[in-house]
C-alpha positions as CSV (number, residue, x, y, z in Angstrom):
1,X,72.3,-27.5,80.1
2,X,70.0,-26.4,82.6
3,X,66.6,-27.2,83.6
4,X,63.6,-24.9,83.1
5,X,63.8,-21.9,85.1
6,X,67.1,-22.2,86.3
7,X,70.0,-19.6,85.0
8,X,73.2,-21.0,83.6
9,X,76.1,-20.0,86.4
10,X,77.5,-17.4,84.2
11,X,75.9,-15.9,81.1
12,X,77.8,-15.0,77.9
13,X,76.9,-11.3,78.9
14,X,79.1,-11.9,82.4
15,X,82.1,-14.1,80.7
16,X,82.4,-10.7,77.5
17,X,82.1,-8.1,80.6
18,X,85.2,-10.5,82.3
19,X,87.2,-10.5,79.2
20,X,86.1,-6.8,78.3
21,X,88.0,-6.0,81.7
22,X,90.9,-8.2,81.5
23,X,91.7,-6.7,77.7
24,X,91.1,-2.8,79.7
25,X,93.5,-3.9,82.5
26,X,95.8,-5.3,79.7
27,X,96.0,-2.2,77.8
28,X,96.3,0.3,80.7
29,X,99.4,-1.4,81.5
30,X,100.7,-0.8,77.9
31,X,99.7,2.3,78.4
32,X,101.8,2.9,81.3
33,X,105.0,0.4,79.9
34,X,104.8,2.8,77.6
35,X,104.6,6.2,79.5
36,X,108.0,4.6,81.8
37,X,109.5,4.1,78.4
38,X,109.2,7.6,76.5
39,X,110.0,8.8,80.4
40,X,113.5,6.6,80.6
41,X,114.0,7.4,76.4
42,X,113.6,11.3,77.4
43,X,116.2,10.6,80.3
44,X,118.8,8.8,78.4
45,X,118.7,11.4,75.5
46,X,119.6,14.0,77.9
47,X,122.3,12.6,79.3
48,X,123.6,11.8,76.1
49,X,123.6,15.3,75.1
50,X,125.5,16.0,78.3
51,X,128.0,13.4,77.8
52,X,128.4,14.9,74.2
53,X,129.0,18.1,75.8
54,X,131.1,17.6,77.7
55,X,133.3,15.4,75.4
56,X,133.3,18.7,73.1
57,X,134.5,21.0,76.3
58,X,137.2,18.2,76.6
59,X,137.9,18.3,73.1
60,X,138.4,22.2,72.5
61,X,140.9,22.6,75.3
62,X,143.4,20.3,74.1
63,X,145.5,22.2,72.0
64,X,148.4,20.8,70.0
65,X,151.0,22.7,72.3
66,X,149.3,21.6,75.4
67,X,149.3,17.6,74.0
68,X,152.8,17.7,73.1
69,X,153.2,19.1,76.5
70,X,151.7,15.9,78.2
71,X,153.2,13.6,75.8
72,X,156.6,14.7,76.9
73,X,155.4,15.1,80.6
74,X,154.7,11.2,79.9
75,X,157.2,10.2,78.5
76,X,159.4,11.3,81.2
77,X,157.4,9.8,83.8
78,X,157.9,6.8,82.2
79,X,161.8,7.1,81.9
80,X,161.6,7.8,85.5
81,X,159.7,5.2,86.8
82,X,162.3,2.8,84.8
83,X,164.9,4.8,86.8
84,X,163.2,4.2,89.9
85,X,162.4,0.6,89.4
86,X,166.1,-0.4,88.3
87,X,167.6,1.7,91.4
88,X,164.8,-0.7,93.7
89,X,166.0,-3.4,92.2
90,X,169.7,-2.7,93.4
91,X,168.9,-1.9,96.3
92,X,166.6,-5.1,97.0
93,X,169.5,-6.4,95.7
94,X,172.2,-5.1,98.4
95,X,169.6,-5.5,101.2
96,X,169.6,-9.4,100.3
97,X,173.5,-9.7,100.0
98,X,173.4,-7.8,103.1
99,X,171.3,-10.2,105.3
100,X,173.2,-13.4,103.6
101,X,176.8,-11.5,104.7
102,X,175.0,-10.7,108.4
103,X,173.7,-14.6,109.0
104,X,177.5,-16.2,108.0
């Protein structure tokens, strides 16, 4: 230990006061972990709500006559794009046989 009339370099009353604050410091950052979380919970469930809004505005202006609408507005498309792709393969085609006739 240490000899009479000397104090030991830290007394139990200093090493509880350093672990007293290291505990506060410990839980004020819970605390404010916590506060970030309830403030990034309260953010995500309003956006949800606004996503599930807005589904529900998406949702009540489809109505069956206006989907059959697009799904034969589609459909076309499709047909034509077909159309298109087989009348740029002639034509690819031609322009090759072209170019082949031109060099000979």
């Amino acid at each position: 230990m240490t000899q009479p009339g000397e104090y030991p370099s830290r007394t139990c009353v200093e090493q509880s006061d350093e672990r007293e604050e290291t505990w506060r410091e410990r839980a004020l950052n819970a605390e404010d972990a916590l506060k970030a979380a309830h403030s990034e919970i309260l953010t995500q469930r309003t956006r949800i709500g606004e996503h599930l809004c807005q589904i529900s505005d998406l949702q009540a202006e489809w109505t069956e006559g206006t989907i059959q609408r697009i799904t034969t507005e589609n459909t076309t498309l499709k047909q034509r794009v077909r159309q298109l792709t087989t009348d740029n393969r002639t034509l690819d085609e031609r322009l090759k046989a072209a170019r082949s006739n031109l060099r000979f």
